[in-house]
C-alpha positions in Angstrom: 24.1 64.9 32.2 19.8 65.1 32.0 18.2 64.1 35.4 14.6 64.3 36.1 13.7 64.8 40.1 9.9 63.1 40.1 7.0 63.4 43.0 5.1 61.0 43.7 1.7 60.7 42.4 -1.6 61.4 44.3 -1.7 59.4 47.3 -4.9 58.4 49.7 -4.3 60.6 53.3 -4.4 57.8 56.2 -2.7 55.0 56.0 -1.2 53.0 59.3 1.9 54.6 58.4 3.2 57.3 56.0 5.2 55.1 54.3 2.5 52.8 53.5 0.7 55.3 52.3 -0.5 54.1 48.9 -1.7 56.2 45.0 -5.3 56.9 44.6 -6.7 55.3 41.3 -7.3 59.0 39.8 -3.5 59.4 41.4 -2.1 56.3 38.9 -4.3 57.5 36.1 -2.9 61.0 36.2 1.0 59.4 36.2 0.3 57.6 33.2 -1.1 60.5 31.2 1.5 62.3 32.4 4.7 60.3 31.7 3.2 59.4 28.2 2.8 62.7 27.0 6.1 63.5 28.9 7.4 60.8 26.5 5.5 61.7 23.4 7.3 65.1 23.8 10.9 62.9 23.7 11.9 62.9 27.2 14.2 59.4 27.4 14.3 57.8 30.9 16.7 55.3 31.5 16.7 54.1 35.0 15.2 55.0 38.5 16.2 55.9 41.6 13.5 55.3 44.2 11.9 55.7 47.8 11.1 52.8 49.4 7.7 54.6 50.4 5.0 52.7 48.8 3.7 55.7 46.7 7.0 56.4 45.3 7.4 52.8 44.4 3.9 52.5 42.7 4.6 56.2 40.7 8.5 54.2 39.7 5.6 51.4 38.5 3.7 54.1 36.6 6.7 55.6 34.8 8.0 51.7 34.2 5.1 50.8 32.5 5.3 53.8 30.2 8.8 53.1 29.3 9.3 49.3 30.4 12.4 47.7 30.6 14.1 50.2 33.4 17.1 49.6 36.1 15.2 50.6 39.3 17.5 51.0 42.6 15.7 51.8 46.1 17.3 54.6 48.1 16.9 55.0 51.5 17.8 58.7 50.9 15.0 59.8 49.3 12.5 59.3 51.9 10.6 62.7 52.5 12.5 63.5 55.8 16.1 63.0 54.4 19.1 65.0 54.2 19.5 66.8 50.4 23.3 66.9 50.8 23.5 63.4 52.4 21.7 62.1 49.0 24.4 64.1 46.7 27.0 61.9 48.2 25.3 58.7 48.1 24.7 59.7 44.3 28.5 60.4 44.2 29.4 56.6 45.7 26.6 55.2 43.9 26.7 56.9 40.2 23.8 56.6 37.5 23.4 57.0 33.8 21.9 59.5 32.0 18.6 60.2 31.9 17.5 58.5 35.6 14.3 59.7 37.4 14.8 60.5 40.9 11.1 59.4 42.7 10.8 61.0 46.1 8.4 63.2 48.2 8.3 67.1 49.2 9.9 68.3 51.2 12.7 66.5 49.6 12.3 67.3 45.8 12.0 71.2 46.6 15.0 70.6 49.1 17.2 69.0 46.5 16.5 70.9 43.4 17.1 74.5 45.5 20.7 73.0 47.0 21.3 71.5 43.5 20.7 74.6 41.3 22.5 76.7 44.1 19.0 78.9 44.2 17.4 80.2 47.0 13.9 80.4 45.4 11.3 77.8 47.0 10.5 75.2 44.1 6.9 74.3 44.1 6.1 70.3 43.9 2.4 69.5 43.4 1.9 65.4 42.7 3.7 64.1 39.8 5.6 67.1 38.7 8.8 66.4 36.9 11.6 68.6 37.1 14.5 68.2 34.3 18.1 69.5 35.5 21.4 69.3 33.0 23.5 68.6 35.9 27.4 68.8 36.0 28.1 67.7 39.7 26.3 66.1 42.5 27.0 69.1 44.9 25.7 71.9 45.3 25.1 74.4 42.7 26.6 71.5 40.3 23.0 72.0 38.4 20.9 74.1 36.3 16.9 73.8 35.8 15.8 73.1 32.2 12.1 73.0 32.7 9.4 71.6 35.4 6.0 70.1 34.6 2.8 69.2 36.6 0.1 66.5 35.6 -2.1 68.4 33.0 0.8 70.6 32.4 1.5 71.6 28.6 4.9 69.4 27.6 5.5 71.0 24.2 9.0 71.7 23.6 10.5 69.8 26.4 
């Protein structure tokens, strides 16, 4: 099964509290050019998995808006702090379909994609980047990397 692991977009640096944290304008901007050419290139999302942070909730807007019409679950257990193995089991009570985006922080998204493709080697996350795994488990090594693409990023052939 396809599943994308998604940073959040660009967000402003002080806020009362990290998880309030909001995107910049240029942040939102660069989502939407993103996630359209993502889509232009034929990459299908189907639902979202989300951190309640606000910037992860306003990049699941972004990506929404691109695609519209998408089931869109909060998760506790993608906050930036969390536990990579703790999500793979709340994946494995809480199944999705196909094609769901994962929207979380770093240093979660490099966390999860190293215990998930069983590699050792540090996965770079700048804002926005998409990572696409085939993935046969939720455990670890139960997933291999297809491709990974930055804001501004050639999509061609994804």
């Amino acid at each position: 099964m396809k599943l994308f692991i998604s940073r959040h977009g660009e967000a402003v640096a002080m806020a009362p509290a990290d998880a309030l944290r909001p995107l910049t304008e240029r942040g939102r901007a660069a989502l939407l050019s993103h996630w359209q050419r993502l889509k232009a290139n034929g990459v299908c999302i189907s639902g979202m998995v989300v951190s309640p942070f606000v910037r992860a909730q306003q990049t699941a807007d972004c990506i929404a808006e691109v695609y519209g019409g998408l089931k869109r679950v909060d998760c506790e257990a993608l906050v930036p702090d969390a536990s990579p193995q703790q999500f793979l089991g709340w994946l494995l009570a809480n199944p999705v379909s196909e094609n769901t985006v994962l929207v979380s922080h770093m240093p979660f998204v490099a966390q999860l994609t190293g215990l998930w493709t069983g590699s050792s080697d540090r996965f770079g996350y700048s804002v926005g980047t998409v990572t696409c795994l085939d993935v046969e488990v939720a455990a670890a090594a139960g997933a291999r990397l297809l491709w990974q693409c930055s804001p501004g990023e050639s999509v061609a052939g994804r």
